[in-house]
C-alpha positions in Angstrom: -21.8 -42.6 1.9 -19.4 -40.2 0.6 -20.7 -38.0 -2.4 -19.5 -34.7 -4.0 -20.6 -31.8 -5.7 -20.1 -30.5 -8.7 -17.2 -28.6 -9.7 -17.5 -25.4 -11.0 -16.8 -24.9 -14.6 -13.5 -22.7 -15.2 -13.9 -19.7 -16.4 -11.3 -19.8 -19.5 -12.8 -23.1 -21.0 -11.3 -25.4 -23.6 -7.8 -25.5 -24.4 -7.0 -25.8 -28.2 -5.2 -29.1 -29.4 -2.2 -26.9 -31.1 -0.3 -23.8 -29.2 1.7 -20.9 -30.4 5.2 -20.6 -28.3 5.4 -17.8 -26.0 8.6 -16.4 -26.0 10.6 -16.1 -22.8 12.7 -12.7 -22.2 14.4 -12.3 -19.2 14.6 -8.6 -18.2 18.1 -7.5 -16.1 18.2 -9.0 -12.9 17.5 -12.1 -10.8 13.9 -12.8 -11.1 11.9 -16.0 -8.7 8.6 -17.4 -10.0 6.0 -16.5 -7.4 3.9 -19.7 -7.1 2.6 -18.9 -3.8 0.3 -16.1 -5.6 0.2 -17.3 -9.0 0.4 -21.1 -9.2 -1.4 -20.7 -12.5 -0.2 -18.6 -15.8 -2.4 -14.6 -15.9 -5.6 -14.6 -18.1 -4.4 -11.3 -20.8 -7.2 -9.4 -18.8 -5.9 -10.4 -15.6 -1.9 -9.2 -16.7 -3.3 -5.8 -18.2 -5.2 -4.5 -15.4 -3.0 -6.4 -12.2 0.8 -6.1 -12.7 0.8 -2.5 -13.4 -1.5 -1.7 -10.6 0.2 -3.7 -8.3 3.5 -2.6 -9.3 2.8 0.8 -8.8 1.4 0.2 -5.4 4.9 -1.6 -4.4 7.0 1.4 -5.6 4.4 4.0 -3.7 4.9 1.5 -0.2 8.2 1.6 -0.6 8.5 5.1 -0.7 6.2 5.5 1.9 8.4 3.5 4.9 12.0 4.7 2.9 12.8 1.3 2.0 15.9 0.9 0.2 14.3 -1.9 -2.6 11.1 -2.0 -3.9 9.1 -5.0 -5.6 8.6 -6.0 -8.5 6.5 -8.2 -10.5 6.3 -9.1 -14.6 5.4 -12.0 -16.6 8.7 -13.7 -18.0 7.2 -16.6 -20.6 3.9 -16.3 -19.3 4.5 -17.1 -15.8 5.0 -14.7 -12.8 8.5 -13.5 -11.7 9.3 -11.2 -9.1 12.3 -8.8 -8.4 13.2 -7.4 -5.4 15.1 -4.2 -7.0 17.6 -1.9 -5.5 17.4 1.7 -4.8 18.6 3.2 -7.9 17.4 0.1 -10.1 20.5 -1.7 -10.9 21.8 -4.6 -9.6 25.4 -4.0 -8.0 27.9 -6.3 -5.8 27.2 -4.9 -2.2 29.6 -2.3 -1.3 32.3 -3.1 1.4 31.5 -2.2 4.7 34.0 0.3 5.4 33.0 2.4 1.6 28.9 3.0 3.5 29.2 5.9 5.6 31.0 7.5 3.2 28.0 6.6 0.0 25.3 7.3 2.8 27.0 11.2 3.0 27.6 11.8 -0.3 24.1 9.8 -2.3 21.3 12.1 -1.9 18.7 10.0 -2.8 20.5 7.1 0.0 20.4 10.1 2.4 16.9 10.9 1.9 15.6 7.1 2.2 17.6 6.9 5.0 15.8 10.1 6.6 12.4 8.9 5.7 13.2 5.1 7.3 13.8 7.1 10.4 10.9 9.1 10.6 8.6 6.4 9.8 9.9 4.0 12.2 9.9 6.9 15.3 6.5 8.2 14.7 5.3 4.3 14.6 4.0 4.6 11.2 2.8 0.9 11.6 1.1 1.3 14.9 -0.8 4.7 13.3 -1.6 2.1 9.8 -3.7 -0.4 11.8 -5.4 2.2 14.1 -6.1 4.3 10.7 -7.7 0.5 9.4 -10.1 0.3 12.3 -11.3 3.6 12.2 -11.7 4.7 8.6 -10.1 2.8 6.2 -12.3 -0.6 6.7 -16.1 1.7 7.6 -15.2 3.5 4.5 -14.8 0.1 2.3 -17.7 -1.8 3.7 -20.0 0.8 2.6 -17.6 1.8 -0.8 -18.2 -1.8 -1.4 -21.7 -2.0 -0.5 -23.0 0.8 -2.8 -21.1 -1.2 -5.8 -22.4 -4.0 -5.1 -26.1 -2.9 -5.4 -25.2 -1.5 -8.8 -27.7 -3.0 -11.2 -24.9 -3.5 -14.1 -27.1 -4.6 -16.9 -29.1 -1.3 -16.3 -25.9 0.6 -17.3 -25.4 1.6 -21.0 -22.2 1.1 -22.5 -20.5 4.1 -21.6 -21.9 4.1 -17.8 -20.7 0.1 -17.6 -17.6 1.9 -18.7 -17.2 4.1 -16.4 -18.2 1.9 -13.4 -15.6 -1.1 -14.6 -13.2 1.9 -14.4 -14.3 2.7 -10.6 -14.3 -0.7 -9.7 -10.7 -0.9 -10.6 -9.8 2.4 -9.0 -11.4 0.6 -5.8 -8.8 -2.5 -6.4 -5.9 0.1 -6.8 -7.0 2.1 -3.8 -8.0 -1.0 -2.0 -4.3 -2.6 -2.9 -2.5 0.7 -1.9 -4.0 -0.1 1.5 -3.5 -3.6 1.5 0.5 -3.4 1.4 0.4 -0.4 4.0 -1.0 -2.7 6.4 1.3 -5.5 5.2 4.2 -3.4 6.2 3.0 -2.7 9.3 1.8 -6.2 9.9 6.1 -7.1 9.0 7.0 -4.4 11.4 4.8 -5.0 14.5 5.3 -8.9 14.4 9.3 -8.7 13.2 9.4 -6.9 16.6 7.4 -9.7 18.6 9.8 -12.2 16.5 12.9 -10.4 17.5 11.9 -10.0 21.4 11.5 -13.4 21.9 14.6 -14.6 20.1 16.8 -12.4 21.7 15.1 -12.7 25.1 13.4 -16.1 24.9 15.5 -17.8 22.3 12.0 -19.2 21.0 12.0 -19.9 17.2 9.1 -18.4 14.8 6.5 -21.4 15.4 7.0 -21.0 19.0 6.7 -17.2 18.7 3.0 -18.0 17.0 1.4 -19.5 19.3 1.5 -16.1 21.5 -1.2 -15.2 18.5 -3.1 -18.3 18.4 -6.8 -17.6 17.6 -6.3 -13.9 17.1 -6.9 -14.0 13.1 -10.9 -14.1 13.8 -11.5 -13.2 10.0 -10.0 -16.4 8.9 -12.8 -18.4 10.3 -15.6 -16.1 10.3 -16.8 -17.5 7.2 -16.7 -21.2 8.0 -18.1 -20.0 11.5 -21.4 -18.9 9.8 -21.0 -21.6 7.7 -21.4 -24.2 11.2 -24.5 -22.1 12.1 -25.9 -23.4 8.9 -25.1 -27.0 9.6 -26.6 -26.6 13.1 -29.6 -25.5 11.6 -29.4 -28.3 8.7 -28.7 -30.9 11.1 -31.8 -30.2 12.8 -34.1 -30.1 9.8 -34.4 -33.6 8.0 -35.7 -32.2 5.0 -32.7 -30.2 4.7 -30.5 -32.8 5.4 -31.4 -35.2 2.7 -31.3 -32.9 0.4 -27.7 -31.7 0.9 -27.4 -35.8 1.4 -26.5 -35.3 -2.8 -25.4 -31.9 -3.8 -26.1 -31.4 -7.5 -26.3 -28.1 -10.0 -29.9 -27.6 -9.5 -29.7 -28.2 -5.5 -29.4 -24.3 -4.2 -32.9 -24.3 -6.8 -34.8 -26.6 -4.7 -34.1 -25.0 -1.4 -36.5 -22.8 -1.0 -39.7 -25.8 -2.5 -37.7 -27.7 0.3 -37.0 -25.3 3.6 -38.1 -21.6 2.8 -36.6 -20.5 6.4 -33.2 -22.1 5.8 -33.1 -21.3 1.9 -33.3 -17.3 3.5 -30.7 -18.3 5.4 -28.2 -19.5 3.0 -29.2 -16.8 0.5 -28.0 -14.0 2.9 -24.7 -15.8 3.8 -24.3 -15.7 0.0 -24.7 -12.2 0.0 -22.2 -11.3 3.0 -19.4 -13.5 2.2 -20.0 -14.5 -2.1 -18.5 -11.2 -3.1 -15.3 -13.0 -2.6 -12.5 -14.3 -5.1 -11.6 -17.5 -5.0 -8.1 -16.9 -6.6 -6.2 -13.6 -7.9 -7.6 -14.1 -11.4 -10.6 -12.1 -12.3 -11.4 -15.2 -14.8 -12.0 -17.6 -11.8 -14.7 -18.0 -9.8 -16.5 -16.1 -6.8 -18.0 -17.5 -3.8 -21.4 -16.0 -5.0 -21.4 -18.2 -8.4 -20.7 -21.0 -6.5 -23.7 -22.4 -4.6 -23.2 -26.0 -4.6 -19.6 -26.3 -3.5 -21.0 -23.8 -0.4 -23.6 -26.8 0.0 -21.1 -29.6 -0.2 -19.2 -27.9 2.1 -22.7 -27.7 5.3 -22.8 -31.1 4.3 -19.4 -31.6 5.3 -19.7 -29.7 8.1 -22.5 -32.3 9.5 -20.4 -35.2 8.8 -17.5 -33.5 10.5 -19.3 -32.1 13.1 -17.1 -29.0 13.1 -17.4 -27.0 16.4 -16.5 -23.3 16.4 -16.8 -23.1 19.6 -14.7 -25.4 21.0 -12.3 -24.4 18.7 -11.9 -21.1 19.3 -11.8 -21.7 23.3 -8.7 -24.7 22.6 -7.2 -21.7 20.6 -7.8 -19.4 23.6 -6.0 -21.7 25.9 -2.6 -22.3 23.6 -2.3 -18.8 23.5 -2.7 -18.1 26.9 -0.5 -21.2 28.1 2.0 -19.6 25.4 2.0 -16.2 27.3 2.0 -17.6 30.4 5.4 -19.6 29.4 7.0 -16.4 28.1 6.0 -14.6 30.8 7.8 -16.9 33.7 10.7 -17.0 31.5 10.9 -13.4 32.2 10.4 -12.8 35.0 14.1 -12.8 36.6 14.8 -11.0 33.9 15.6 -6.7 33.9 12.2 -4.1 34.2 13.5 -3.4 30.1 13.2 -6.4 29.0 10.0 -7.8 30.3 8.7 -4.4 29.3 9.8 -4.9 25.6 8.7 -8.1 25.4 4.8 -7.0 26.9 5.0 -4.0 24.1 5.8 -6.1 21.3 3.0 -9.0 22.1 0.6 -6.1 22.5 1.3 -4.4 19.3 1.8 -7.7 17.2 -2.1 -8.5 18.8 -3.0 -5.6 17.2 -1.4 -6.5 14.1 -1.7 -10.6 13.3 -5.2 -10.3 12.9 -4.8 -7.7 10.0 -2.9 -10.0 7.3 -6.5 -12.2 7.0 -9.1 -9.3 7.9 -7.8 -6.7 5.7 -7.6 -8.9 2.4 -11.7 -10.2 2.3 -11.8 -5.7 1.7 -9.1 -4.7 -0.1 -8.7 -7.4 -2.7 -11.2 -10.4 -2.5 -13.9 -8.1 -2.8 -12.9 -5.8 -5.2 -11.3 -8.6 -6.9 -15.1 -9.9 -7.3 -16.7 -6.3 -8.3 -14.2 -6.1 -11.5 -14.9 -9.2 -12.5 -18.6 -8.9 -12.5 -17.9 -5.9 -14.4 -16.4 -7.8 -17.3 -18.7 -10.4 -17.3 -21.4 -7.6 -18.2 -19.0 -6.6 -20.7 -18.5 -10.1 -21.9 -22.1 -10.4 -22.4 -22.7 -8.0 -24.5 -19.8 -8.6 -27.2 -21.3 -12.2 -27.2 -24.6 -11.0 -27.7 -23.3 -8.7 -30.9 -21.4 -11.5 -32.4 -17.7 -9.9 -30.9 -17.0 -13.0 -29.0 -18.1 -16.3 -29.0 -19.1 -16.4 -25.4 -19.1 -14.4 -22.4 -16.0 -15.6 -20.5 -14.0 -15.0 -23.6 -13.3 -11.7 -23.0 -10.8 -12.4 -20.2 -8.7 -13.8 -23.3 -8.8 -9.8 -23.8 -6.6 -7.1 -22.1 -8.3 -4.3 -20.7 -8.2 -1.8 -23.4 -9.2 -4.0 -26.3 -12.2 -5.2 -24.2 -13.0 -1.6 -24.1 -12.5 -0.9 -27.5 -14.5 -3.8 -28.8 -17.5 -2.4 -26.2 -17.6 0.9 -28.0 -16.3 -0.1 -31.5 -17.3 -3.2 -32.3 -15.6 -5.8 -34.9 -15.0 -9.3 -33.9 -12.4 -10.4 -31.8 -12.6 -14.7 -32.6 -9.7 -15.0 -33.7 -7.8 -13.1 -31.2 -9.4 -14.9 -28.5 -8.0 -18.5 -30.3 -4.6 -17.3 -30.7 -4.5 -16.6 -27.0 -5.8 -19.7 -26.1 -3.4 -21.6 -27.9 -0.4 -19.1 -26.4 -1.7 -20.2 -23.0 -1.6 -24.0 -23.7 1.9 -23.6 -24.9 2.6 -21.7 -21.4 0.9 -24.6 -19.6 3.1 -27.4 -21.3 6.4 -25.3 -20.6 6.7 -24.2 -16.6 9.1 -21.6 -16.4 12.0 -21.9 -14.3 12.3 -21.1 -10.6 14.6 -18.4 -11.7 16.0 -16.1 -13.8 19.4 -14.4 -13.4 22.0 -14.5 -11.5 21.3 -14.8 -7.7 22.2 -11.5 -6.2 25.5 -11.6 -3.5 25.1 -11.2 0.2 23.7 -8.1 1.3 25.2 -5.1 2.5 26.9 -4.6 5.8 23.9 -2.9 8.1 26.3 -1.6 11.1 26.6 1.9 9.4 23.0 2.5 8.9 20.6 3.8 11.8 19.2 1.5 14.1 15.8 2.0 12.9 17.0 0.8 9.5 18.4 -1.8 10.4 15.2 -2.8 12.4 13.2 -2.2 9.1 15.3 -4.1 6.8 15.3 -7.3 8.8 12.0 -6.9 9.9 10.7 -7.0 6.2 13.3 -9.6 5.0 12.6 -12.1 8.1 8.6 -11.2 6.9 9.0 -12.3 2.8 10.9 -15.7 4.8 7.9 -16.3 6.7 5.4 -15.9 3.9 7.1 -17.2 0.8 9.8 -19.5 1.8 11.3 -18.9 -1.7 13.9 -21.1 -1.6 12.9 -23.9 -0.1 9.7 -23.8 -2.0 11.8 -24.5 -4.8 13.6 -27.5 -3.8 11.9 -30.3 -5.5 12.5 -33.7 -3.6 12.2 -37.0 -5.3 9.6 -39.9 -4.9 9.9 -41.9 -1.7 8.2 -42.6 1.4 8.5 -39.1 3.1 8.3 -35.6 2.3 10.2 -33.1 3.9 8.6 -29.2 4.4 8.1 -26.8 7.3 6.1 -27.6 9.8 3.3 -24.3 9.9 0.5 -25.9 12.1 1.0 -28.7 14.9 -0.5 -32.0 15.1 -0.9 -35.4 13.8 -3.5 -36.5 10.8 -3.5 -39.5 8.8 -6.4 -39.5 6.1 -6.8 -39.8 2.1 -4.4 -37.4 -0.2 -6.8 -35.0 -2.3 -5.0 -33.0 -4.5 -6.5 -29.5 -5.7 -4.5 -27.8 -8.4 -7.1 -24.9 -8.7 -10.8 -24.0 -7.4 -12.1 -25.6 -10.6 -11.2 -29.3 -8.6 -12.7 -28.0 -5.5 -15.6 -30.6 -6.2 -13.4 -33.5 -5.5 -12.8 -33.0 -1.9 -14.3 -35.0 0.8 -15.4 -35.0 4.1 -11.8 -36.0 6.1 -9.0 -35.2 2.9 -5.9 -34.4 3.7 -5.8 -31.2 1.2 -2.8 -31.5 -0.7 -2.2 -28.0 -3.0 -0.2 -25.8 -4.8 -1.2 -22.8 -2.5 -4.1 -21.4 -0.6 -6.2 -17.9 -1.3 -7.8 -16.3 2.2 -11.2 -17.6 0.4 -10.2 -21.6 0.7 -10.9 -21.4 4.1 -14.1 -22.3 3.7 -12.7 -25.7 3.1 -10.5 -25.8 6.2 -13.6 -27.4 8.4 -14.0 -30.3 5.6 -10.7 -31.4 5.7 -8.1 -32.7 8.3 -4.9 -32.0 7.3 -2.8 -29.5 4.5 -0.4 -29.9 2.9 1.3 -27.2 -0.1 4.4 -26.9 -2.3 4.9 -23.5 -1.7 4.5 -20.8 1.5 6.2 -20.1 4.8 4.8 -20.4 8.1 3.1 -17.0 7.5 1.4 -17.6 4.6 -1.9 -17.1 4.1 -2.1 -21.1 4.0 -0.4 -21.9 7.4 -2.3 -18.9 9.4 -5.4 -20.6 8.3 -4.8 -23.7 9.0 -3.5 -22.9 12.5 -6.7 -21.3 13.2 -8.3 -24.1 12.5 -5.8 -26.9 14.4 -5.1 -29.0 11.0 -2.0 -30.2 11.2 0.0 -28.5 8.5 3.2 -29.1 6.3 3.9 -26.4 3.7 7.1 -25.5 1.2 6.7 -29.2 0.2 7.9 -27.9 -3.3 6.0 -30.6 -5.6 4.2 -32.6 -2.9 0.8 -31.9 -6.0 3.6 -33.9 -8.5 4.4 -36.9 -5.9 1.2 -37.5 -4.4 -1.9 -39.1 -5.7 -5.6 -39.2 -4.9 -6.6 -41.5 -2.1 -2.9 -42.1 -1.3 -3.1 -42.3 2.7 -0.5 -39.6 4.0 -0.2 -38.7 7.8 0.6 -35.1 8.2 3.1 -34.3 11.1 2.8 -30.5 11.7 5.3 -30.5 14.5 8.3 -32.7 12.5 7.4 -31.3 8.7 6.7 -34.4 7.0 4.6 -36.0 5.4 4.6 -39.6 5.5 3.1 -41.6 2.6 1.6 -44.8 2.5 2.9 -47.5 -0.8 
């Protein structure tokens, strides 16, 4: 019999019945909602403290590779937009061709980027980023993270909780600076596997892929502990009826039930509950979560997920993959096979970056701040300030800190945000604002390395976001079209998930139909048997997942959460991008 657990309870609570309109101002410029991040509208502690760190680490990438645009991100009626802005910060028609050698010589600050593009690309900025990961930036975070983790926050006075929330979020800023180093470099080094075979090969992306298969280990890790848990479950009857019915009080019982496998599940809470379920510090952790990690062993039992075999049917795509590339080549010149074997060695290094880095430079710091302001939150509801303890994420950062030191009540603040955010929630902003921006520039007078750069990144924000044709909604019928992001065949019941508040509906076997995935969801990936999103490219977060986990995959759907219902039987075609609906 099919059961489920229980959801967990969001963290902003009750809407109001009334709302408050939220104006919507468009800044200069042509702005695109970014649903694949923010599917949801920013809690006001979530705005305050995220866009203008995030922001400032875009500008300081940028200038760091001598890109020629930086991005940018603000809320425009309470929704997400992003800008990718120019070098000077205006948006102009592209200049003709023959007008950019002369504006390269006489533009300093064109000049300089220009310079700086160069050097970075020659000294293999990228390649020195992931070596610089491995060998300090990821030992210095486990044990940065580590320390702050042990931090006994209700042992803190006010002024020390202070002053660690304010660590916690330099760790998110430093964390995020590293984060979109390695995201450049991760653009770079695959753009150049990408490249090599369509020039050489004429492969297409998906085809490229599948040269990587299996590589992003991080992006399983979880759920492969999570199998070792269902092994040991699966041999323990105890255990097994117990998890037969996953309730609140279950992860209680464990240890009155199984004291050796209760120690085990408390330790993988430890190593992998430090973990954001979505980028909103009022959502969720892993940690707060026990039964939906419960529901999910039990799935794995009914599922029978192997690991093992998985990871060895990876091994062999990719090396069927290589070995196709590599007999393609070889009547081919001593350059070219030489090219293509220093791009597939580099993008190795790279692909498994974009999953591994992410658990340390956001998820987990992501989870330290919020536990930070749910201390905070607990003590203005214990003087009265707030009504509870999540309400403080209806705070920005400074009045939260204000209200710590100063006191006064902060009730009414918290309803008229509440009833701001319903208004938000009944009025979806557009897919954009402004004016689309014209064709780009003419890249034949820049440097080669330049050029490289810009079309690496570009070709890398396609792959990941799919921006447009994420935003093509498609009308009811008996198909849906999207890209294709992991191969195969699945036919099983529609479950759609709007947020991790609805993970409790899933079931062993779903098809998981959503707006977007977070790294985190793929503790789900073993429970279900096929995805399916409205938004993301074939290099999204979603679609690397799901590949290294063979479910058949169709993303950029665009409202595939709007068409579909619950227990609707869809078959998934991963290979065609469609999704076929039963009536």
């Amino acid at each position: 019999m099919r059961t489920r657990w229980p959801a967990p309870a969001p963290g902003l609570g009750a809407r109001p019945s009334a709302d408050i309109t939220v104006p919507a101002e468009s800044p200069p410029g042509h702005w695109e909602r970014v649903a694949t991040h923010y599917p949801q509208p920013l809690s006001p502690m979530h705005r305050s403290i995220w866009l203008p760190l995030i922001n400032a680490s875009f500008k300081d990438t940028s200038d760091e590779f001598g890109m020629l645009a930086h991005v940018e991100q603000r809320e425009i009626g309470g929704w997400v937009y992003m800008r990718l802005t120019p070098l000077g910060g205006k948006d102009l028609p592209a200049p003709p061709a023959w007008l950019l050698p002369l504006l390269i010589r006489v533009v300093p600050p064109l000049r300089s980027r220009i310079q700086q593009c160069v050097a970075a690309i020659r000294s293999d900025k990228p390649g020195r980023y992931v070596e610089r990961w491995r060998n300090e930036w990821l030992p210095e975070l486990t044990v940065r993270i580590g320390a702050l983790r042990a931090v006994e926050l209700r042992a803190l006075g006010d002024v020390a909780l202070d002053e660690h929330l304010a660590g916690v979020i330099a760790l998110l800023k430093e964390g995020f600076d590293i984060h979109l180093l390695l995201h450049s470099a991760h653009a770079l080094m695959l753009g150049e596997l990408a490249f090599a075979c369509r020039d050489l090969l004429g492969w297409d992306d998906r085809q490229t892929f599948d040269l990587l298969a299996g590589l992003s280990g991080k992006s399983t890790e979880p759920a492969r502990r999570l199998a070792e848990l269902a092994r040991i479950a699966r041999e323990r009857p105890a255990v097994r009826h117990l998890l037969e019915r996953v309730e609140g009080d279950t992860a209680d019982r464990l240890a009155g039930v199984d004291g050796e496998f209760a120690a085990a599940f408390a330790a993988y809470q430890r190593e992998y509950g430090c973990r954001a379920l979505r980028y909103e510090f009022a959502d969720l952790t892993l940690a707060e979560t026990p039964a939906l990690i419960l529901g999910l062993i039990r799935d794995q039992i009914l599922r029978e997920y192997d690991p093992a075999g998985e990871a060895a049917a990876l091994e062999q795509q990719r090396a069927a993959a290589v070995e196709r590339a590599r007999a393609a080549l070889a009547g081919r010149s001593d350059a070219d096979r030489a090219r293509f074997e220093r791009a597939l060695a580099r993008a190795e290094q790279a692909y498994p970056l974009r999953e591994e880095n992410e658990f340390y430079t956001v998820s987990a710091p992501f989870a330290l701040v919020r536990y930070a302001l749910l201390e905070l939150g607990r003590r203005l509801a214990e003087r009265g300030t707030l009504a509870r303890r999540d309400d403080v994420f209806w705070l920005d950062l400074e009045e939260a800190r204000t209200a710590l030191h100063t006191g006064g009540e902060r009730r009414a603040l918290v309803a008229r945000r509440q009833a701001e955010r319903a208004w938000v929630e009944r009025h979806p902003g557009p897919v954009a604002y402004g004016a689309a921006p014209g064709p780009l520039p003419a890249l034949n007078a820049f440097p080669s390395e330049v050029r490289f750069a810009f079309e690496a990144l570009l070709w890398s924000a396609e792959q990941i976001f799919a921006s447009a044709r994420s935003g093509q909604a498609q009308a009811a019928g008996a198909a849906l079209r999207g890209i294709g992001a992991a191969p195969g065949r699945y036919t099983g019941p529609a479950r759609v998930i709007m947020s991790e508040a609805e993970f409790g509906k899933i079931q062993a076997g779903d098809v998981l139909v959503c707006p977007i995935t977070s790294p985190v969801w793929s503790v789900l990936f073993p429970s279900v048997g096929g995805l399916v999103t409205d938004t993301g490219g074939i290099l999204s977060h979603s679609a690397i997942i799901a590949r290294e986990y063979r479910i058949p995959a169709v993303v950029a759907t665009a409202n595939a959460t709007r068409l579909l219902r619950d227990g609707q039987i869809v078959t998934v075609d991963g290979d065609a991008g469609l999704v076929e609906m039963q009536q």
